[in-house]
N, C-alpha and C positions, 0 to 999 in steps of 0.2 A: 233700526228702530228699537225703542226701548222695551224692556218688558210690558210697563207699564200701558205704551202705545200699543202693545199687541194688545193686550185686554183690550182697552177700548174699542179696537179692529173687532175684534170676537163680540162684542156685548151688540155694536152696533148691528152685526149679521144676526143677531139673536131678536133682536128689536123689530127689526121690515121682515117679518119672515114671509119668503118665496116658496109656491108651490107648483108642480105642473098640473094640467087640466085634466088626469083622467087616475091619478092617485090608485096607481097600479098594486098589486101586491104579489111579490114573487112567487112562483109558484102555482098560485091559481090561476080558474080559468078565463082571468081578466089582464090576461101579461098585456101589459103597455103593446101596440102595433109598432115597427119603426120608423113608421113618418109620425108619429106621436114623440116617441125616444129624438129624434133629429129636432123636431120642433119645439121641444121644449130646451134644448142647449140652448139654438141660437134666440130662444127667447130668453133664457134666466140673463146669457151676458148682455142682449140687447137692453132687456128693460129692467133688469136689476143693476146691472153696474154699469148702462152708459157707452158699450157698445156698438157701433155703426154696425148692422148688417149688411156684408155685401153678398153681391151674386157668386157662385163659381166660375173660375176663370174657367174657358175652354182645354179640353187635355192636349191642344198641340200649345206646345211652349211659343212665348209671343216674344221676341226678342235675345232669345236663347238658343243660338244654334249647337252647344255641344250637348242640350236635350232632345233624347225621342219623344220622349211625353212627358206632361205635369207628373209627378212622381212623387210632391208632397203640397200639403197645404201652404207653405212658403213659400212654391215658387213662384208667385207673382208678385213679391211683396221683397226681391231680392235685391231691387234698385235702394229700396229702404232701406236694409242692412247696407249694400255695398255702399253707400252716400251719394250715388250716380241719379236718384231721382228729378225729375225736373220742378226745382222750384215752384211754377204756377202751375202743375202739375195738381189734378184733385188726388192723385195718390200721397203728393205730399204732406196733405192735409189733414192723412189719417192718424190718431193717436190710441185711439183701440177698435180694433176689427174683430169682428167674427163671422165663422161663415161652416158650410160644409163645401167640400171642395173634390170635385171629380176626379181622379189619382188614378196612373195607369202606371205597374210596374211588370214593362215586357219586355226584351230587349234593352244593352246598353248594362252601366252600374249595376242598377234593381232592375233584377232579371226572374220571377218568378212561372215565365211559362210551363217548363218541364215537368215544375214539382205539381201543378193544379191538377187536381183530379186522383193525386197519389194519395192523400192526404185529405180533408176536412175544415181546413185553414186559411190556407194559400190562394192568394186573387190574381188574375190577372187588373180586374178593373176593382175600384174600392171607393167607397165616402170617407175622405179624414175631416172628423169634425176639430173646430182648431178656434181659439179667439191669441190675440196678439196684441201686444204691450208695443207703442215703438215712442223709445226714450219717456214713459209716462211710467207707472206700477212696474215693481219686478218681484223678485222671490215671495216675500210673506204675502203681499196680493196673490199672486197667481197660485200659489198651496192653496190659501184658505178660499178663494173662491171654488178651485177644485175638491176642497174635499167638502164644503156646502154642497155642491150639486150631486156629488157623488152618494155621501151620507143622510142628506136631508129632502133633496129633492128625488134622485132616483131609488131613495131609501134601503142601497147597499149596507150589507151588514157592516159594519167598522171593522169586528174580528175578521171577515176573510179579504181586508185588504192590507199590502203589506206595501212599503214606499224603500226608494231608494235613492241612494247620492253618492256624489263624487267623493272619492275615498282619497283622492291627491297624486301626484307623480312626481316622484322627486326628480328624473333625470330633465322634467320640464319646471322647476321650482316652483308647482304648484302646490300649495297645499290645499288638506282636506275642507271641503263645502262645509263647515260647522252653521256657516249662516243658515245655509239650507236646513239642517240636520237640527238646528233647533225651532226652526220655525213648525216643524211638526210634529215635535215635540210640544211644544205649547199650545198646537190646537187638539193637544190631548193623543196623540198617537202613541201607544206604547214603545217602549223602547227597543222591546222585542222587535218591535214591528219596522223598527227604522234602521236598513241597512247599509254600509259601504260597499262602494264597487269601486274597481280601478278606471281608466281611460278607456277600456276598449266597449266598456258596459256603459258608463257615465259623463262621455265627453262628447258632445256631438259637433260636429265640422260638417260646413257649406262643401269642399272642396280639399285639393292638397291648399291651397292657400285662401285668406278670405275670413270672413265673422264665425266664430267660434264659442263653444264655452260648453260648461258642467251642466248637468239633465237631471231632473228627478224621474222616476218612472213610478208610476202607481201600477201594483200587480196585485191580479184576486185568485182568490182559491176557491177552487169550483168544488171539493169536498167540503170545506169546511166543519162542522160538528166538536168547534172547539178546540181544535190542534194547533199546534205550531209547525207551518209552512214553510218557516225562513229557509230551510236548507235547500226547498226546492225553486227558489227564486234565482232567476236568470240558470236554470240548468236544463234547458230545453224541456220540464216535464208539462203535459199538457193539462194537467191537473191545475197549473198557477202560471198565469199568462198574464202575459203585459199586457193593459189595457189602454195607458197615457202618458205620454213622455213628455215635461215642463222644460224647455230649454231654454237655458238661460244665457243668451249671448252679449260676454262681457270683453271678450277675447276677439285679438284678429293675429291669424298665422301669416307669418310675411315668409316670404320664398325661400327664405334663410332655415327657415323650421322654427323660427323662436316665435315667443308670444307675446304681443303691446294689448295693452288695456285699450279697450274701444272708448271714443268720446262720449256717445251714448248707448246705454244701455238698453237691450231687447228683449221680448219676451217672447217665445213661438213655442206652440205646444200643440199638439195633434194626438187626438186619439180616434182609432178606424169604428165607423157605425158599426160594421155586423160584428167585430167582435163586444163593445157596447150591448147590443142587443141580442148577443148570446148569451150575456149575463145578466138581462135583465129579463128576459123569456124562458130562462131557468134550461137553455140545451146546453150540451156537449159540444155542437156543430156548427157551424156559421148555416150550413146548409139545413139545419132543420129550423131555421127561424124562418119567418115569413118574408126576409128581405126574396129567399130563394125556392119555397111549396111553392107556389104558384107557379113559378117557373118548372119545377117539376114535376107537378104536376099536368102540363102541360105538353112533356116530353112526355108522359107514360102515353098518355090522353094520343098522343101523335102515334107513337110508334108500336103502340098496342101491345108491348112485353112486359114484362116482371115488374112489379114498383118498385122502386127507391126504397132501399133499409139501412141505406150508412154503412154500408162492409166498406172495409179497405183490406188492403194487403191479401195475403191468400184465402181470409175467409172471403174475397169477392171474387167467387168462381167466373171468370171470363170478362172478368173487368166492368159488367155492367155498370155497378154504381160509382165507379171511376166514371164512364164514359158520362152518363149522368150529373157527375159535376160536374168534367170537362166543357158538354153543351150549355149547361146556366150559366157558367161562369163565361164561357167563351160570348156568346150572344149579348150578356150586358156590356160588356167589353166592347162588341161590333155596333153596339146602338149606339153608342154615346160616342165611339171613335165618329164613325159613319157623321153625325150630328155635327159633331165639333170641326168639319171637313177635313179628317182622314180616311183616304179609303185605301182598300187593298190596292199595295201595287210592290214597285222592283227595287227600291233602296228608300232605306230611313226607317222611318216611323211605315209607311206607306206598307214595306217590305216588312215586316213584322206583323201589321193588321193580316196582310193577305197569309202569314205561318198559319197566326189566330186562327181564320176563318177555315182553313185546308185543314187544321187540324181537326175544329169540332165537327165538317163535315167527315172526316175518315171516320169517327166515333160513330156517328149519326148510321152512317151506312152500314159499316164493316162491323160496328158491335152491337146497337143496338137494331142495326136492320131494317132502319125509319125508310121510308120513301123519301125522295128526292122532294124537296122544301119543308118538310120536316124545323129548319137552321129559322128559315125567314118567317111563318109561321107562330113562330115564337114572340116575334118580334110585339104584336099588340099586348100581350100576357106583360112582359119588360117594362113598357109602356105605363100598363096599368099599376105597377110596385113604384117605380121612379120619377113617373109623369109630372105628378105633383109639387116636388121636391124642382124638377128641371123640364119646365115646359116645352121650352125645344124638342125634347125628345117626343112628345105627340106631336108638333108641327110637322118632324121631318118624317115620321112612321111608313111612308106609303114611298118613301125613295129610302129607308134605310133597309126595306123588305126588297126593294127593284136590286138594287144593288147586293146584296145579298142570294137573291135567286143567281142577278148574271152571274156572279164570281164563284158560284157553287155548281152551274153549267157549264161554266170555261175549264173549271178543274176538274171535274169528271169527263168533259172531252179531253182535257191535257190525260188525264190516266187511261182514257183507251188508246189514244197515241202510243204512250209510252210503253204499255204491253205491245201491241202492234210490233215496236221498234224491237224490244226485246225477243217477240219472237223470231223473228226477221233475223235478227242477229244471230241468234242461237243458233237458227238453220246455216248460217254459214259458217259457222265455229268448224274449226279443225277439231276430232275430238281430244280429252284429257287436256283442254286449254282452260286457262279462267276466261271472263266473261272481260271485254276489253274495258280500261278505267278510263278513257275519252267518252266512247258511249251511255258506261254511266254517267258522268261528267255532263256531257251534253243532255240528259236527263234531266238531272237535278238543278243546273243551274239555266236551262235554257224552258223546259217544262215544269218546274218545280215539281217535279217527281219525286215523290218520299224516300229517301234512304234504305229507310228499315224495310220499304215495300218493295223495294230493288232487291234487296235481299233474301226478303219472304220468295219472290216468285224464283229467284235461281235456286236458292235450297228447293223449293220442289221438283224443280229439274234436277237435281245432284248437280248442279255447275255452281261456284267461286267467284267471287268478284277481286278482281288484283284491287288486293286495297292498297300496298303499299306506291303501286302507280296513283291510286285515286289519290291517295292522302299527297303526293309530291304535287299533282295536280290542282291540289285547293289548296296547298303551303303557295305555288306560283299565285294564283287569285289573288291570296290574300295578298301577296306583296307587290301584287299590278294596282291593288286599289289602296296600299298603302302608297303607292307613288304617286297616286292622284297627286290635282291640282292642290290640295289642301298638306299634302307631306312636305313637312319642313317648315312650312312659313307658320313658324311660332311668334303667336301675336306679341307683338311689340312693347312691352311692359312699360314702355315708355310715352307711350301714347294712350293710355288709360289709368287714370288719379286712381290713389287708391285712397280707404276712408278715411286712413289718419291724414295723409295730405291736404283732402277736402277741408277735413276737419279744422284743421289750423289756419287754411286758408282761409275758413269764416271766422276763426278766433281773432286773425290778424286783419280781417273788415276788409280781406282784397274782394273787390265785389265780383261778382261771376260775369265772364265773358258777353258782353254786348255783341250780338250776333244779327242783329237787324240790317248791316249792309249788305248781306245777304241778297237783301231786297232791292237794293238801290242800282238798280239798271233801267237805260231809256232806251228810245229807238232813236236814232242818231237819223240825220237831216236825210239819207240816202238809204234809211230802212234797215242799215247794220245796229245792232247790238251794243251799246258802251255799257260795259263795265264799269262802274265809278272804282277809282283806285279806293283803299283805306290806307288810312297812315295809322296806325297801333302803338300802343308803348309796350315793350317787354317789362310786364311784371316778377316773373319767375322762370326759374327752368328746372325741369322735372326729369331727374334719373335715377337709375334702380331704388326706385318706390321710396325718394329723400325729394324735397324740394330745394333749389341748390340756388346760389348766384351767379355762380358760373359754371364751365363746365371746360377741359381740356381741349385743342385740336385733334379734330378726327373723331369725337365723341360723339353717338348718337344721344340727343337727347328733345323730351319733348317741349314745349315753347309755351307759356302761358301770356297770355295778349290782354289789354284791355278792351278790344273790338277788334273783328273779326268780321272779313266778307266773303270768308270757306262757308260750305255748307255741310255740314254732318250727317251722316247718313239715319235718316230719319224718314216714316212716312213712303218706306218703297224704294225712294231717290236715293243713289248713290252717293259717296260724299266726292266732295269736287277733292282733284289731286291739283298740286304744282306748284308755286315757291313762293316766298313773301317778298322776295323782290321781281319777280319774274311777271312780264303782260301776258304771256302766253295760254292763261288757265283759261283764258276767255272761249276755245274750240268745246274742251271738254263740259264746261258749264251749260254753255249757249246748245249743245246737244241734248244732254240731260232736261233741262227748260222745254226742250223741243216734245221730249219724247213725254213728258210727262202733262202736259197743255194736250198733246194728242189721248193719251190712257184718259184725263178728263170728257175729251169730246167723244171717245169710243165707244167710255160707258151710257153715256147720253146718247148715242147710235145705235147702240145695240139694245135700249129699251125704247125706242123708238120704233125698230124694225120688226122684237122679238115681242113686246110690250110690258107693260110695268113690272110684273111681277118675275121679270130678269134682274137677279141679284145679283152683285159684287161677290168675289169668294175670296179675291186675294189678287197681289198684284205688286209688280217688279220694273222699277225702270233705268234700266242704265244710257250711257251716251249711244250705245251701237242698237238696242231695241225696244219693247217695250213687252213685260207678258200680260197678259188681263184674262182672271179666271169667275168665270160666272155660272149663277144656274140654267140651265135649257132643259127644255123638255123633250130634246133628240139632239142628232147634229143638226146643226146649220146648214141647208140648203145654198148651193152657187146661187139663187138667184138673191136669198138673202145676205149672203156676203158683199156680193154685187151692191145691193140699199146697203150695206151699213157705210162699205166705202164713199157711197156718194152723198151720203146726210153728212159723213165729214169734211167729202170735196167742198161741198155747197158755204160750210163753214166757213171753211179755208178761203174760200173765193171773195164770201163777203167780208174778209179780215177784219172779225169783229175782235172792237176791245176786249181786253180779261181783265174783270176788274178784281181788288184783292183789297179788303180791310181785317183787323182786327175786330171780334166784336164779343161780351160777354157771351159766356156759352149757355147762359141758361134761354139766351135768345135765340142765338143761334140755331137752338135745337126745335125753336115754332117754325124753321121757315118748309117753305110747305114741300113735300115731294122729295126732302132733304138726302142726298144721294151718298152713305158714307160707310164704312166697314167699323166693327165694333172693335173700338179700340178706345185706350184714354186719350183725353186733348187734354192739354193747357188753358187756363181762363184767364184771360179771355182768349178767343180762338180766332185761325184765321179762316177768312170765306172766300173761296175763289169761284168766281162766277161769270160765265162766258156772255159777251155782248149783254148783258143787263147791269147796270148799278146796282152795289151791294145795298142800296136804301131801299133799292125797292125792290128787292126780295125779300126785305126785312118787314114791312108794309102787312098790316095785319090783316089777315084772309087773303094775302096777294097768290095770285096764280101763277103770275113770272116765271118763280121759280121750275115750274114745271113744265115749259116751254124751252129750255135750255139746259146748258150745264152746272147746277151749282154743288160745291161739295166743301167739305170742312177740311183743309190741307194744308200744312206745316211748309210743303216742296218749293222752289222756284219757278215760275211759271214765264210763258213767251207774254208778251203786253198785248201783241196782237194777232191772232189765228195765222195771218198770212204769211209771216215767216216759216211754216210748216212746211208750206209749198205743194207736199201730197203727204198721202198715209197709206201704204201696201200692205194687209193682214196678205204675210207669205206663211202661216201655218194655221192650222182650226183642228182642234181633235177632243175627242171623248176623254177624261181624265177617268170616269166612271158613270156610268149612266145617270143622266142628269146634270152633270158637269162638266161643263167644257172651257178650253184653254186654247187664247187667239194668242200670237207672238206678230207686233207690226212693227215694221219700218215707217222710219217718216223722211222729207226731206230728200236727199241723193240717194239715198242706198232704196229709196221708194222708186224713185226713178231708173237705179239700175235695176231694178224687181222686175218693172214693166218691161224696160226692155228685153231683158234676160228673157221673159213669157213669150214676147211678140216672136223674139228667136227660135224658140223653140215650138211652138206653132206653125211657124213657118216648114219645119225641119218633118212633124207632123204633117202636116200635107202635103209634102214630095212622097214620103212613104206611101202615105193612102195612095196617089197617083199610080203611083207604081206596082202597087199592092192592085190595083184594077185590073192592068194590064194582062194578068193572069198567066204568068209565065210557065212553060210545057218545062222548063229544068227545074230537077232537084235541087243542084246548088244556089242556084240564082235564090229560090224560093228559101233555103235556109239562111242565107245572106241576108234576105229579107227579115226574118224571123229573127236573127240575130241582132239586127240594125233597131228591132221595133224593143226586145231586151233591151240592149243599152239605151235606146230613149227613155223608155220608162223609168229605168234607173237616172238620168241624167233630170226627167221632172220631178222625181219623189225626192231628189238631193238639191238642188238649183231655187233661191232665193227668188219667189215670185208668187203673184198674185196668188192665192188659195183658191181664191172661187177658176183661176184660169186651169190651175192646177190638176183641178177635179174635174173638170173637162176633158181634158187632154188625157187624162189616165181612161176614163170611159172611153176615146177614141181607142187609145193605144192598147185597150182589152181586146175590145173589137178587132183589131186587127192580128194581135197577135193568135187569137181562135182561127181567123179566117188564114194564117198562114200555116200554123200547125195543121188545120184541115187538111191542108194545099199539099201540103211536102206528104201527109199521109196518105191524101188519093195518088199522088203523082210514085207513091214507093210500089204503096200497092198493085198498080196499074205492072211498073216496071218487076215486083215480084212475080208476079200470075203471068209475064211474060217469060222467065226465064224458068218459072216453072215448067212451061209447059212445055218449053227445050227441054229440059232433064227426063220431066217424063218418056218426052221421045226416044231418048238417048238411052236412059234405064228402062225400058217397060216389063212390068209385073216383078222386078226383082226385089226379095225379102230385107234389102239393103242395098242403102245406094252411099256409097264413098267418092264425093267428087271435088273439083275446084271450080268455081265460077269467078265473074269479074260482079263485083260489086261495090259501090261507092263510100258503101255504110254498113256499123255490124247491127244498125235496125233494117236495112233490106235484107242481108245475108239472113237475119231470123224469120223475117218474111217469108222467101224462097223458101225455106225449112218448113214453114207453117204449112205452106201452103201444098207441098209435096206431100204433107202428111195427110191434109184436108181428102187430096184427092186421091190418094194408096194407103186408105186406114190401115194396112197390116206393114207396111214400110217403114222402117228402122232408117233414118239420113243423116248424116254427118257430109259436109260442106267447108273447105277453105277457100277464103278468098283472097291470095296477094295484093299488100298495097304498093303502090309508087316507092314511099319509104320502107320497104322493106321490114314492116308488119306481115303478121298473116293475119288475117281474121278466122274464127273455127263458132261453129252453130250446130246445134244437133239437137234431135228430137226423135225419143226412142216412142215404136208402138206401145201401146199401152197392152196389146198381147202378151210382149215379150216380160213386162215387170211380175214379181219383182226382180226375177233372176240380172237383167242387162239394167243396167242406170245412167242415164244420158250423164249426170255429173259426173261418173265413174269414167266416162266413155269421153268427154271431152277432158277429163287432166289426164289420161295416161296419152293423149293425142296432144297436147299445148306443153308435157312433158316433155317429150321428143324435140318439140321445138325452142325447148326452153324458156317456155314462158308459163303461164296459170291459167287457170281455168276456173267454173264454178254454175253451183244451180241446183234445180231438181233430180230425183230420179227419171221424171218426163224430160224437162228443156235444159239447157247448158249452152255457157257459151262462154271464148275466152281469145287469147291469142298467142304470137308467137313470132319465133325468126323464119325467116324466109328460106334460111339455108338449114332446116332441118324440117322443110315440108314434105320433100319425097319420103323420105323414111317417116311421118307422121301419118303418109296416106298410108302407106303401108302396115302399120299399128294400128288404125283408124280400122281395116277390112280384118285384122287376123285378131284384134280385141271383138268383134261384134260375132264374126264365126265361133271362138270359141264360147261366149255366150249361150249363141243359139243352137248350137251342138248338146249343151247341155239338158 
């Protein structure tokens, strides 16, 4: 644009002049709040320049599986750059957005956990306020509406702000941003003030490949008093801090590493609230703004210690005000995870909330010394700073505190465990050994037991952890879960357009694939399935990111159709696999149809049974199951599993129609009871609705709708219920309190479910039977025991009913008590009898060295027990030969003789002789050996206990 036209830009901003509502002035003691500073961005771009305000996306990425969480204000808006968005898509519609956007960088890329709390800075959770250009305004727009809000409405001083640009790369033949570099120039920015930076400061990239391009960054100086700053810009000092970064994406890096000019051009810019409104609240800290007093306040208010004073590094004697940010920062983080349905658990995002929360609790406890909920506590104060901004987070309040108490209960059970296990270990350490790297190992990754606290407790004992065992132990981990299902299968570049290809392809008017035969299946005269064929034209063929006319033998490449009756994986539903000439796809389709007509009728079962306010959380359908994740307010009861299965039998039985139209969405969205997960649709959208016509759901004030199934879904659906045949929910479990996740079968694999159950029922009541009987043998009874073990195991693994399931485990508790009882009375009965032979045989002697016959080395310590029970001053040691040419050896020293005589001592110079080990207390021991060095053990056995007791 011309010079000329910038003036005009500038006069016209000068002419409407914009102000926010509460005309702050830095410094005093009317600093703007930060839902004031929030509210008045997305209002200058809403109602000054024409901005759509949207909501915050949710922080679990929505179609992004190599994201843990939203991590910037762009990432919901990446369809748009990539040119992958769907045409009738409302996302397509957008030409300038603004918004604030809920950002979690923990785990993954942007990874800032470690450093929070070291520091004054550093989030794990953050607001990026952000507005976006897509192909409408780019550079001199986005400067000058920047530096109006910045200079006129937030009324920043101009001297302490300093801007920067892309300074060029020659080995990428880009040259320097001059456009940039003089557009800020001409809304008056000194020249001082306008600096270049190379690529690794002023280039920002999506990805190694993808939309690209040069940044301006706005940075202020927190002294100010008329200096010049330039030198300390981009040099990590905390005196002159980034505050906004303009990215201008004009660029796409194609895999080669080179750079093509995009077709249109974008605008994405993000700058973080709390540091915003650390410079407009006149701190040094993010934490002494009021995004975060409250919150810490609240923690003093809890845990009754020393207030908050901002020390870091060693002037914070004991880490307090580390631990201090640690819990605010941590807790907004677990409100808004918790909200947006991530909750602590064992991989992904899930596996990182649950680090989160482990960690603020070891603070909470270990440093500031809070009582236990202390974390959850917090939760309405969070509430009360964010609430406003993001409503959800009051709705969810009173399950994001449940869930927080459990997960901060289970971890402090897991840590008395863990000590438990360490000491245990200890006491059987050989001395001068390290501490074994399995055991820690099994700690850390089996209890999430702390590292560093693994460490902490052996340094107090003077014992070592083999670390360089533990470290070959998590190099294997890692390379068992790099071999996962996901190692190797490098997505197919071939199978995914990239923008410039899109691009051309709308240049060159090829119209976008007709995908509506999709839908074109009947039920055939005898109740099967027809697929109608499509016949397609080949328009293009598409390889390494070129669109081609042809392509070599033996060449992978992707295939672009004029119509298409594939289905893409969209909506849950898996995409159909199998060949453009081949009938065959019809198995895997007509499954997927199956299972997803079923996830429809479940959700409609499971708010029937549970009642309304059972929501959808999320949900997955492939051709072998289906998952379906909703809110509950416990588990689900056998007898309510039992109603849900049969409100969808009932279904099934009356093979009602499915009926499915197109219809505008803004209709769509009256119909009443409207059953659907927050996500975009396409307009007009599709309605699928069980046994009701979609007219008359659509019927205004109609009640229909809430008598059956209706929901807004893109997937393929069965025509009519009864080809389902049945539906077996074979799993039901707690995701986190309040959430729970059903996995069903429909169809054959429903019916091998049931059978598989009936089976195993069956197999469960021969056991009881027998289990009556009350058999007078040991073995017989641990056969039993053993038998009622593997059942168990074979119902907790074995695809079948859930509610049958949890029946049979309650049987198979039961039984398993009443058999353990059984073998325990039946030992003891048999110890106190061979006891009372020994006694006979030794009476009143200060040591008794013998062999007896026994079955087991839990009777042989029985007989031990019990000889000691009734000769308190008798010292006993005990072999018993087996069949196989074992010994077994048991001993229990009086507690007169300690500490001088040590049963541990006394059973390895005794299991020595035999060549075998031994172990235990200084009171009990027990161990075993060869049979052919028992005589000389009894022997060792009597002349180790005499010189003892000589002494």
């Amino acid at each position: 644009m011309a010079v000329a036209g910038r003036l005009r830009w500038r006069l016209l901003l000068l002419a409407v002049p914009w102000r926010w509502r509460c005309s702050p002035r830095r410094g005093a003691a009317g600093c703007p709040p930060a839902g004031q500073v929030r509210a008045a961005f997305l209002r200058f771009f809403e109602e000054r320049y024409g901005h759509r305000r949207l909501p915050s996306a949710p922080v679990r990425p929505r179609g992004d599986p190599r994201l843990l969480f939203v991590n910037a204000g762009m990432n919901q808006f990446k369809p748009i750059f990539l040119g992958t968005v769907h045409p009738r898509s409302e996302l397509a519609q957008h030409r300038r957005v603004v918004n604030s956007q809920k950002c979690m960088r923990a785990g993954g890329k942007h990874n800032d956990l470690e450093d929070v709390g070291r520091d004054t800075y550093h989030h794990t959770f953050f607001e990026m306020l952000g507005n976006w250009s897509f192909g409408d305004y780019f550079k001199e727009e986005a400067c000058s509406m920047a530096w109006e809000l910045l200079t006129q409405v937030y009324e920043i001083p101009k001297d302490r702000l300093y801007v920067t640009y892309f300074a060029g790369d020659s080995s990428l033949g880009l040259s320097a941003d001059e456009e940039c570099r003089d557009v800020w120039l001409c809304l008056g920015v000194p020249a001082s003030h306008v600096l270049p930076f190379p690529l690794k400061d002023n280039f920002w990239e999506m990805g190694d490949t993808g939309p690209c391009g040069p940044c301006t960054e706005i940075h202020y100086d927190h002294v100010g008093g008329g200096r010049n700053a330039a030198a300390l810009v981009n040099q990590g000092s905390p005196d002159v801090v980034e505050i906004w970064n303009l990215v201008f994406m004009q660029y796409s890096r194609e895999i080669e590493g080179n750079l093509l000019p995009l077709p249109q051009h974008h605008v994405d810019t993000g700058m973080g609230l709390e540091r915003l409104v650390t410079v407009l609240q006149n701190k040094r800290s993010n934490y002494d703004t009021d995004l975060f007093t409250p919150i810490l306040d609240a923690i003093h208010k809890g845990c009754g210690g020393p207030r908050y004073q901002g020390l870091v590094g060693d002037a914070d004697v004991g880490h307090v005000n580390m631990a201090y940010r640690v819990v605010a920062d941590h807790v907004r983080a677990l409100c808004v995870c918790i909200t947006d349905g991530i909750y602590p658990g064992f991989s992904g995002a899930e596996l990182v909330l649950r680090r989160i929360l482990r960690r603020a609790v070891r603070f909470c406890s270990e440093v500031l010394h809070a009582p236990p909920g202390l974390l959850a506590s917090l939760v309405p104060t969070v509430v009360e700073v964010l609430g406003d901004a993001y409503p959800e987070l009051t709705k969810n309040a009173d399950q994001i505190m449940d869930v927080i108490n459990e997960n901060e209960a289970a971890f402090q059970s897991s840590l008395e465990r863990g000590r438990r296990i360490i000491e245990r270990t200890v006491q059987q350490m050989e001395p001068s050994t390290n501490f074994p790297a399995e055991v820690a190992w099994s700690l850390y990754g089996n209890l999430g037991f702390p590292l560093d606290l693994i460490d902490l407790i052996l340094e107090e004992k003077g014992i070592s952890l083999d670390s360089a065992a533990f470290n070959e132990l998590a190099l294997e981990d890692a390379k068992r879960k790099a071999g996962g299902p996901r190692a190797g299968q490098m997505e197919d570049t071939n199978t995914r357009l990239d923008v410039h290809s899109l691009a051309q392809l709308r240049s060159n008017n090829v119209p976008a694939t007709d995908d509506s035969p999709k839908y074109a299946y009947t039920l055939g005269q005898h109740g099967q399935y027809e697929f109608s064929p499509c016949q397609a034209t080949v328009l293009m063929l598409y390889r390494d990111q070129s669109l081609q006319k042809e392509v070599g033998a033996g060449q992978r490449c992707g295939v672009i159709l004029d119509r298409t009756n594939f289905y893409a994986e969209q909506g849950g539903q898996a995409s159909d696999q199998g060949y453009m000439i081949h009938l065959g796809q019809q198995a895997q389709r007509l499954a997927c149809m199956m299972n997803h007509t079923a996830t429809h009728l479940l959700n409609f079962a499971l708010r029937r049974v549970l009642g309304d306010n059972t929501e959808q959380r999320g949900s997955h359908v492939t051709a072998e199951w289906l998952r379906f994740d909703f809110d509950t307010k416990g588990p689900v009861t056998v007898e309510q599993l039992q109603q849900v299965e049969q409100v969808v039998q009932d279904v099934i039985k009356r093979n009602e129609v499915v009926h499915m139209a197109e219809v505008p969405l803004m209709l769509a969205r009256r119909v009443q009871g409207l059953r659907a997960v927050d996500e975009g649709y396409p307009d007009p959208v599709r309605i699928v609705s069980l046994g009701v016509p979609v007219e008359s759901v659509l019927t205004c004030n109609s009640e229909a709708a809430m008598q059956t199934s209706v929901e807004l879904c893109c997937g393929t659906h069965l025509l009519q219920t009864g080809a389902m045949e049945d539906l077996a929910i074979i799993s039901e479990r707690q995701l986190v309190k309040g959430i729970s996740r059903v996995i069903a079968v429909t169809g054959r694999q429903a019916k091998q479910a049931r059978e598989a159950g009936q089976c195993l029922a069956m197999e469960v009541d021969s056991v009881s039977l027998r289990m009556k009987e009350r058999s007078t043998s040991i073995p017989q009874m641990q056969n039993l025991s053993k038998e009622v073990g593997q059942l168990t195991k074979m119902v907790a693994s074995t695809p079948m009913p859930q509610w049958q399931r949890k029946e049979l485990q309650t049987i198979l508790r039961a039984l398993q008590r009443t058999a353990n009882t059984a073998v325990k009375k039946l030992e003891m009965q048999q110890a106190e009898e061979k006891a009372q032979s020994m006694l006979a045989k030794h009476c009143n002697q200060p040591v008794i060295v013998d062999t007896i016959p026994a079955d087991s080395l839990s009777i042989l310590m029985k007989v031990v027990n019990q000889l000691c029970d009734k000769s308190p001053g008798t010292s006993v040691l005990l072999l018993s030969p087996q069949a196989s040419g074992e010994v077994l050896c048991a001993c229990q020293v009086s507690k007169n003789c300690l500490p001088v005589f040590s049963a541990a001592d006394w059973a390895v110079a005794v299991c020595t002789q035999m060549e075998g080990k031994a172990g235990g207390s200084p009171v009990v021991a027990k161990g075993s050996g060869n049979a052919k060095g028992m005589q000389g053990a009894l022997t060792t056995a009597l002349e180790f206990a005499q010189s003892k007791l000589l002494k």
